[in-house]
C-alpha positions as CSV (number, residue, x, y, z in Angstrom):
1,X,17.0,-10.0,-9.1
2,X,15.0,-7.6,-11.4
3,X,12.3,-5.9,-8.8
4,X,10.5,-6.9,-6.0
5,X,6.4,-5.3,-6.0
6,X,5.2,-4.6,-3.0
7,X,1.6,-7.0,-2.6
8,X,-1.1,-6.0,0.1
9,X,-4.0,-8.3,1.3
10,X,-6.9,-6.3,2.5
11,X,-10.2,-7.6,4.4
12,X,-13.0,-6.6,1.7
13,X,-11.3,-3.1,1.1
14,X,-8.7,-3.3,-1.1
15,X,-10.5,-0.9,-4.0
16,X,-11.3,2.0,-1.2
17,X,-7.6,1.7,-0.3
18,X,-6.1,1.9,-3.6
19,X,-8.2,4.5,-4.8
20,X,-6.4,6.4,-2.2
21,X,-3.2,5.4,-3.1
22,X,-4.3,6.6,-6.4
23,X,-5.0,9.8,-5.0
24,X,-1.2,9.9,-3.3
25,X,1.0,8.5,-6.3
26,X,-1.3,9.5,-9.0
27,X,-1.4,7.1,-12.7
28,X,-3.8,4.7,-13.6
29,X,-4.5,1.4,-12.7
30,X,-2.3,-1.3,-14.8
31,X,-4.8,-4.0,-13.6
32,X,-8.2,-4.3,-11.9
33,X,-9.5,-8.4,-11.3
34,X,-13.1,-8.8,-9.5
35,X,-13.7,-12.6,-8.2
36,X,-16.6,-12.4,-10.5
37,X,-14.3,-12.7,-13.3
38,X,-12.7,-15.8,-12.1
39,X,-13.6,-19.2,-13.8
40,X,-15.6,-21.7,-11.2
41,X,-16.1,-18.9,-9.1
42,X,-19.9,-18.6,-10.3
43,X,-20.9,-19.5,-7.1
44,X,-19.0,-17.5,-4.3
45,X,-21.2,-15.0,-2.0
46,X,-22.8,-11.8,-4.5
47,X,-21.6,-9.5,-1.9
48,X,-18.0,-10.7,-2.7
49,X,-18.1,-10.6,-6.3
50,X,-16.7,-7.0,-7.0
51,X,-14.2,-7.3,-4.8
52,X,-10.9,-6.8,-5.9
53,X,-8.7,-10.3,-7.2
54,X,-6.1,-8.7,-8.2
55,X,-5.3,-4.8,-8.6
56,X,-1.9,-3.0,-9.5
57,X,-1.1,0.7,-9.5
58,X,2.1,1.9,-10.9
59,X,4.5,3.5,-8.3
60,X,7.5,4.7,-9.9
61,X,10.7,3.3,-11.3
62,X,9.1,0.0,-12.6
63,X,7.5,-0.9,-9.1
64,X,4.1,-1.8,-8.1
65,X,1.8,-1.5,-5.4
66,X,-0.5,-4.6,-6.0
67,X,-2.8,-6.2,-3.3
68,X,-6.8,-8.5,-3.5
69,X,-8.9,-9.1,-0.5
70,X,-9.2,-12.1,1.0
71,X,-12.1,-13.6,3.0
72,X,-12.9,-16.7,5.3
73,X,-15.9,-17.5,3.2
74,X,-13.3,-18.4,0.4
75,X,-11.0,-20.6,2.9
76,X,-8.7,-17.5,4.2
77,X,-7.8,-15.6,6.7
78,X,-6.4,-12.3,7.1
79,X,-4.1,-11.8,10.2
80,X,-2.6,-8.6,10.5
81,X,0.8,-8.5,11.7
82,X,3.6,-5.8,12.9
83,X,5.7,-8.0,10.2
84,X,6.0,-5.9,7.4
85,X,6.2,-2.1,6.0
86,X,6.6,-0.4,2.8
87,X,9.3,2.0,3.2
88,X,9.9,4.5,0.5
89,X,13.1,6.2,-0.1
90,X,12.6,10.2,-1.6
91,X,14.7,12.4,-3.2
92,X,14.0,15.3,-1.3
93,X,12.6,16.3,2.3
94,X,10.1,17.9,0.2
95,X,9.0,15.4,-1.8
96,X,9.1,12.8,1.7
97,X,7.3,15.3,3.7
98,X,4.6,15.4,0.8
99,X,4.1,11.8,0.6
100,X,3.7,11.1,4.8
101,X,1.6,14.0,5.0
102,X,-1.0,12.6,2.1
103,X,-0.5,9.1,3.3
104,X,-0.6,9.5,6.8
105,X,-4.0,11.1,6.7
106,X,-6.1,9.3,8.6
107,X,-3.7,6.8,9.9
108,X,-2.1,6.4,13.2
109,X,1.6,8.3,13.7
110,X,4.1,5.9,15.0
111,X,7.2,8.4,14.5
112,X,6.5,12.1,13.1
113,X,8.8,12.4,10.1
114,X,12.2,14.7,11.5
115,X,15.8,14.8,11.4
116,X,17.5,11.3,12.4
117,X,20.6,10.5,14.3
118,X,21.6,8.1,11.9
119,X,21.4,11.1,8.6
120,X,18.1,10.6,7.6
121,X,14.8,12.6,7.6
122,X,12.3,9.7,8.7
123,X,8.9,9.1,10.2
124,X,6.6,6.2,10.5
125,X,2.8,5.5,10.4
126,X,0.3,3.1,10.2
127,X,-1.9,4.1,7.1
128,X,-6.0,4.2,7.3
129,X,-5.8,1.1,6.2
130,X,-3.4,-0.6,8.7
131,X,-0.6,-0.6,6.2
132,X,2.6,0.7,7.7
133,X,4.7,2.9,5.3
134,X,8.2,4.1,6.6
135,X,9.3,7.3,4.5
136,X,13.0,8.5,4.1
137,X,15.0,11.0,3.0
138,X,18.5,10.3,3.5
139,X,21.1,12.6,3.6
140,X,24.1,12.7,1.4
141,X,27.6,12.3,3.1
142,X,29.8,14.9,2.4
């Protein structure tokens, strides 16, 4: 297996959310599809034109963080489920206390990021969006 990307299905707001995640991660936008572009897709709603097909923002280390919207009026449905978060490994508590802090804003805490039984510095959230992240620091065993 060479890499697995991360890919997030937002309900009309998938630009205002990756625009933030631009503001977390930083770098530019490898891709950015509007249904408008789309071939026999002339005739979908104007209000969901310019919304986001496909988007990709590099993360680090080769992975992306790529998501579209979705919407009934094109035959789907998003369901939002406790089924899946993005969980991000750091090198340092520093650097994982400046990620949840930035991405967290907003959000809803689940578990504040601290010391872990199991050797880790860890917390949990639900970001603005509803995506859940899981941010770690774990401890090397001496």
């Amino acid at each position: 297996m060479k890499t697995i990307h991360p890919y997030l299905v937002f309900n009309g707001n998938a630009e205002e959310a990756f625009t933030f995640y631009q503001s977390v991660f930083g770098g530019e936008f490898q891709s950015i599809e509007r249904f408008r572009n789309i071939p026999g897709m002339e005739n979908i709603p104007p209000e969901l034109k310019d919304k986001i097909m496909h988007i990709a923002l590099p993360i680090d280390n080769g992975i992306l963080l790529m998501a579209s919207d979705t919407f009934e009026a094109l035959g789907n449905k998003l369901i939002v489920g406790n089924n899946f978060n993005i969980y991000v490994e750091l090198d340092s508590k520093e650097e994982a206390d400046k990620l949840y802090d930035k991405l967290s804003v907003g959000g809803k805490i689940e578990m504040p990021i601290a010391d872990t039984f199991w050797g880790a510095y860890y917390g949990a959230f639900a970001d603005q969006f509803g995506v859940k992240w899981m941010i770690s620091h774990t401890y090397k065993k001496e």
